[in-house]
C-alpha positions as protocol buffer text, in pm:
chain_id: "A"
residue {
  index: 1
  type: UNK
  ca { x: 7145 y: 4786 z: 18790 }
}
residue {
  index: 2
  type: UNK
  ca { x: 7424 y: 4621 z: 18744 }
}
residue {
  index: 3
  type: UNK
  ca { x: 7512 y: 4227 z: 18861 }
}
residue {
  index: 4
  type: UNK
  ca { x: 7159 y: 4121 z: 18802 }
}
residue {
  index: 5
  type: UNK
  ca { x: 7038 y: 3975 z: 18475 }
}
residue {
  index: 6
  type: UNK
  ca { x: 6626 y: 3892 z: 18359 }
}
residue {
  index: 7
  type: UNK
  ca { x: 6541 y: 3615 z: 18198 }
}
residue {
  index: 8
  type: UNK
  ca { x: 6245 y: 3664 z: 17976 }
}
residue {
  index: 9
  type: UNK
  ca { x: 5971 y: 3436 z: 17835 }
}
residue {
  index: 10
  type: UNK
  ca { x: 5889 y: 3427 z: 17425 }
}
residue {
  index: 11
  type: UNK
  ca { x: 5667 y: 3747 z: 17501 }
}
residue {
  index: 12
  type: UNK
  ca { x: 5961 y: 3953 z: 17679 }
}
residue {
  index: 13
  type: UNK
  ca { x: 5744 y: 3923 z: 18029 }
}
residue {
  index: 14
  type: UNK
  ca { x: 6056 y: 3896 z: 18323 }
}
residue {
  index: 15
  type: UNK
  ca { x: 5988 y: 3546 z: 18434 }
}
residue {
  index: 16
  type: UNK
  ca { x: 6328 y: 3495 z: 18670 }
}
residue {
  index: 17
  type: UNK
  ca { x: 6652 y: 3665 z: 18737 }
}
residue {
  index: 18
  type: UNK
  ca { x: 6991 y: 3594 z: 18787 }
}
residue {
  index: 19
  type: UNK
  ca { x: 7144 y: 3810 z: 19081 }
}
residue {
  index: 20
  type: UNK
  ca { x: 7573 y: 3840 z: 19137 }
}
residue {
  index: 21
  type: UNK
  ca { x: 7586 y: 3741 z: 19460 }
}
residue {
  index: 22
  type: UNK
  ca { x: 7936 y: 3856 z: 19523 }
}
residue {
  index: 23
  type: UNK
  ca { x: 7814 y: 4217 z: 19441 }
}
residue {
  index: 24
  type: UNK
  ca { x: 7471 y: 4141 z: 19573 }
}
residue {
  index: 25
  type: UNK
  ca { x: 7521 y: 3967 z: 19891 }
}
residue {
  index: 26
  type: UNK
  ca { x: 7323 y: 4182 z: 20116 }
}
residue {
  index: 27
  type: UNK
  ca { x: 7006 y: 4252 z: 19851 }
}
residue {
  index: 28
  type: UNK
  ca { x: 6977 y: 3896 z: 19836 }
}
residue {
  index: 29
  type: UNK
  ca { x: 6974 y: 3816 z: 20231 }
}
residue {
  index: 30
  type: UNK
  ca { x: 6705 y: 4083 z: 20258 }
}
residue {
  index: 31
  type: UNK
  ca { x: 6490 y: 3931 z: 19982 }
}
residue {
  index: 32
  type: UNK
  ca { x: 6531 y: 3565 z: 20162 }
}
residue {
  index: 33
  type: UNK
  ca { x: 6505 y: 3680 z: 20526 }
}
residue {
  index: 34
  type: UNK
  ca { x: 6136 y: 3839 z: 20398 }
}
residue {
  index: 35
  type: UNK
  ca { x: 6084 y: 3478 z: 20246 }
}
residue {
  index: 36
  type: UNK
  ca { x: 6175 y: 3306 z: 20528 }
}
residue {
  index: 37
  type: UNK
  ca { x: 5955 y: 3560 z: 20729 }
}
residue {
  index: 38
  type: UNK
  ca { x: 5638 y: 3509 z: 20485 }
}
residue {
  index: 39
  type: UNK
  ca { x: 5658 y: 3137 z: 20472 }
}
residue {
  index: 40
  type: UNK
  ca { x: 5638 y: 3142 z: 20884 }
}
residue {
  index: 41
  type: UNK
  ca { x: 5360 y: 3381 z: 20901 }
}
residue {
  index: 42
  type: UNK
  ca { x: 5084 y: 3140 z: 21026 }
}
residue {
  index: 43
  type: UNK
  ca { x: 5285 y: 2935 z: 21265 }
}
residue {
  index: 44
  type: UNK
  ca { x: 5233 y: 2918 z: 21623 }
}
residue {
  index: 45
  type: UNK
  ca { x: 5400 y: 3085 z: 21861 }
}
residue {
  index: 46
  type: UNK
  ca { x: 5563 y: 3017 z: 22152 }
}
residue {
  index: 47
  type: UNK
  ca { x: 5624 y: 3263 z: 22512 }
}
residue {
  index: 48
  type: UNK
  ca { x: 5940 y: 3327 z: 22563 }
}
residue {
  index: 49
  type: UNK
  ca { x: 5964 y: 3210 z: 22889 }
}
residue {
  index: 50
  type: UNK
  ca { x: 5894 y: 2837 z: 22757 }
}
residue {
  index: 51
  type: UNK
  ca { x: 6165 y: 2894 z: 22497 }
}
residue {
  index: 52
  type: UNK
  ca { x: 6423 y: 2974 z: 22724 }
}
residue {
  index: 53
  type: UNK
  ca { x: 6323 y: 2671 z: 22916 }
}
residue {
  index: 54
  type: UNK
  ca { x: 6353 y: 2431 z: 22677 }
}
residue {
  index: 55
  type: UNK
  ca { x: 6686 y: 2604 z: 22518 }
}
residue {
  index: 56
  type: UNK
  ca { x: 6874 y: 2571 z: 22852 }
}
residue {
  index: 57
  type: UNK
  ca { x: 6755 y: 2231 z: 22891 }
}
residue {
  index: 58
  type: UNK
  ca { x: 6875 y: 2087 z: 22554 }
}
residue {
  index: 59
  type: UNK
  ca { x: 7180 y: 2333 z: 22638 }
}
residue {
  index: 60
  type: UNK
  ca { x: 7248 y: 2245 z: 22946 }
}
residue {
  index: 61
  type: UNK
  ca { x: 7654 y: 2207 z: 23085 }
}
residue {
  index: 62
  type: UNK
  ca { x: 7739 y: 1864 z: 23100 }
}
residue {
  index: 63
  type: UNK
  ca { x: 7950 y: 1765 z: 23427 }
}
């Protein structure tokens, strides 16, 4: 595949790449978005209803 590069360790084990993000862009949002997704698993939710709440009140139209 072009646009991304491997860097190896002294044994020739991939240990990190280097990705084009020009040619890349929307690999690269996938891969974080899953990140982002994995890192959040465990937190607590929140219904929707209290969301919206609070979102229109910190969003509110000032007069």
């Amino acid at each position: 595949m072009t646009g991304i590069q491997f860097i190896t360790d002294e044994k020739g084990r991939k240990t990190a790449a280097v990705i084009d993000l020009k040619k890349h862009k929307a690999l690269w949002e996938d891969f974080f978005d899953g990140l982002v997704a994995e890192s959040r698993r465990r937190e607590k939710g929140i219904p929707y209803a209290q969301y919206r709440a609070r979102r229109l009140k910190k969003h509110a139209p000032r007069d």
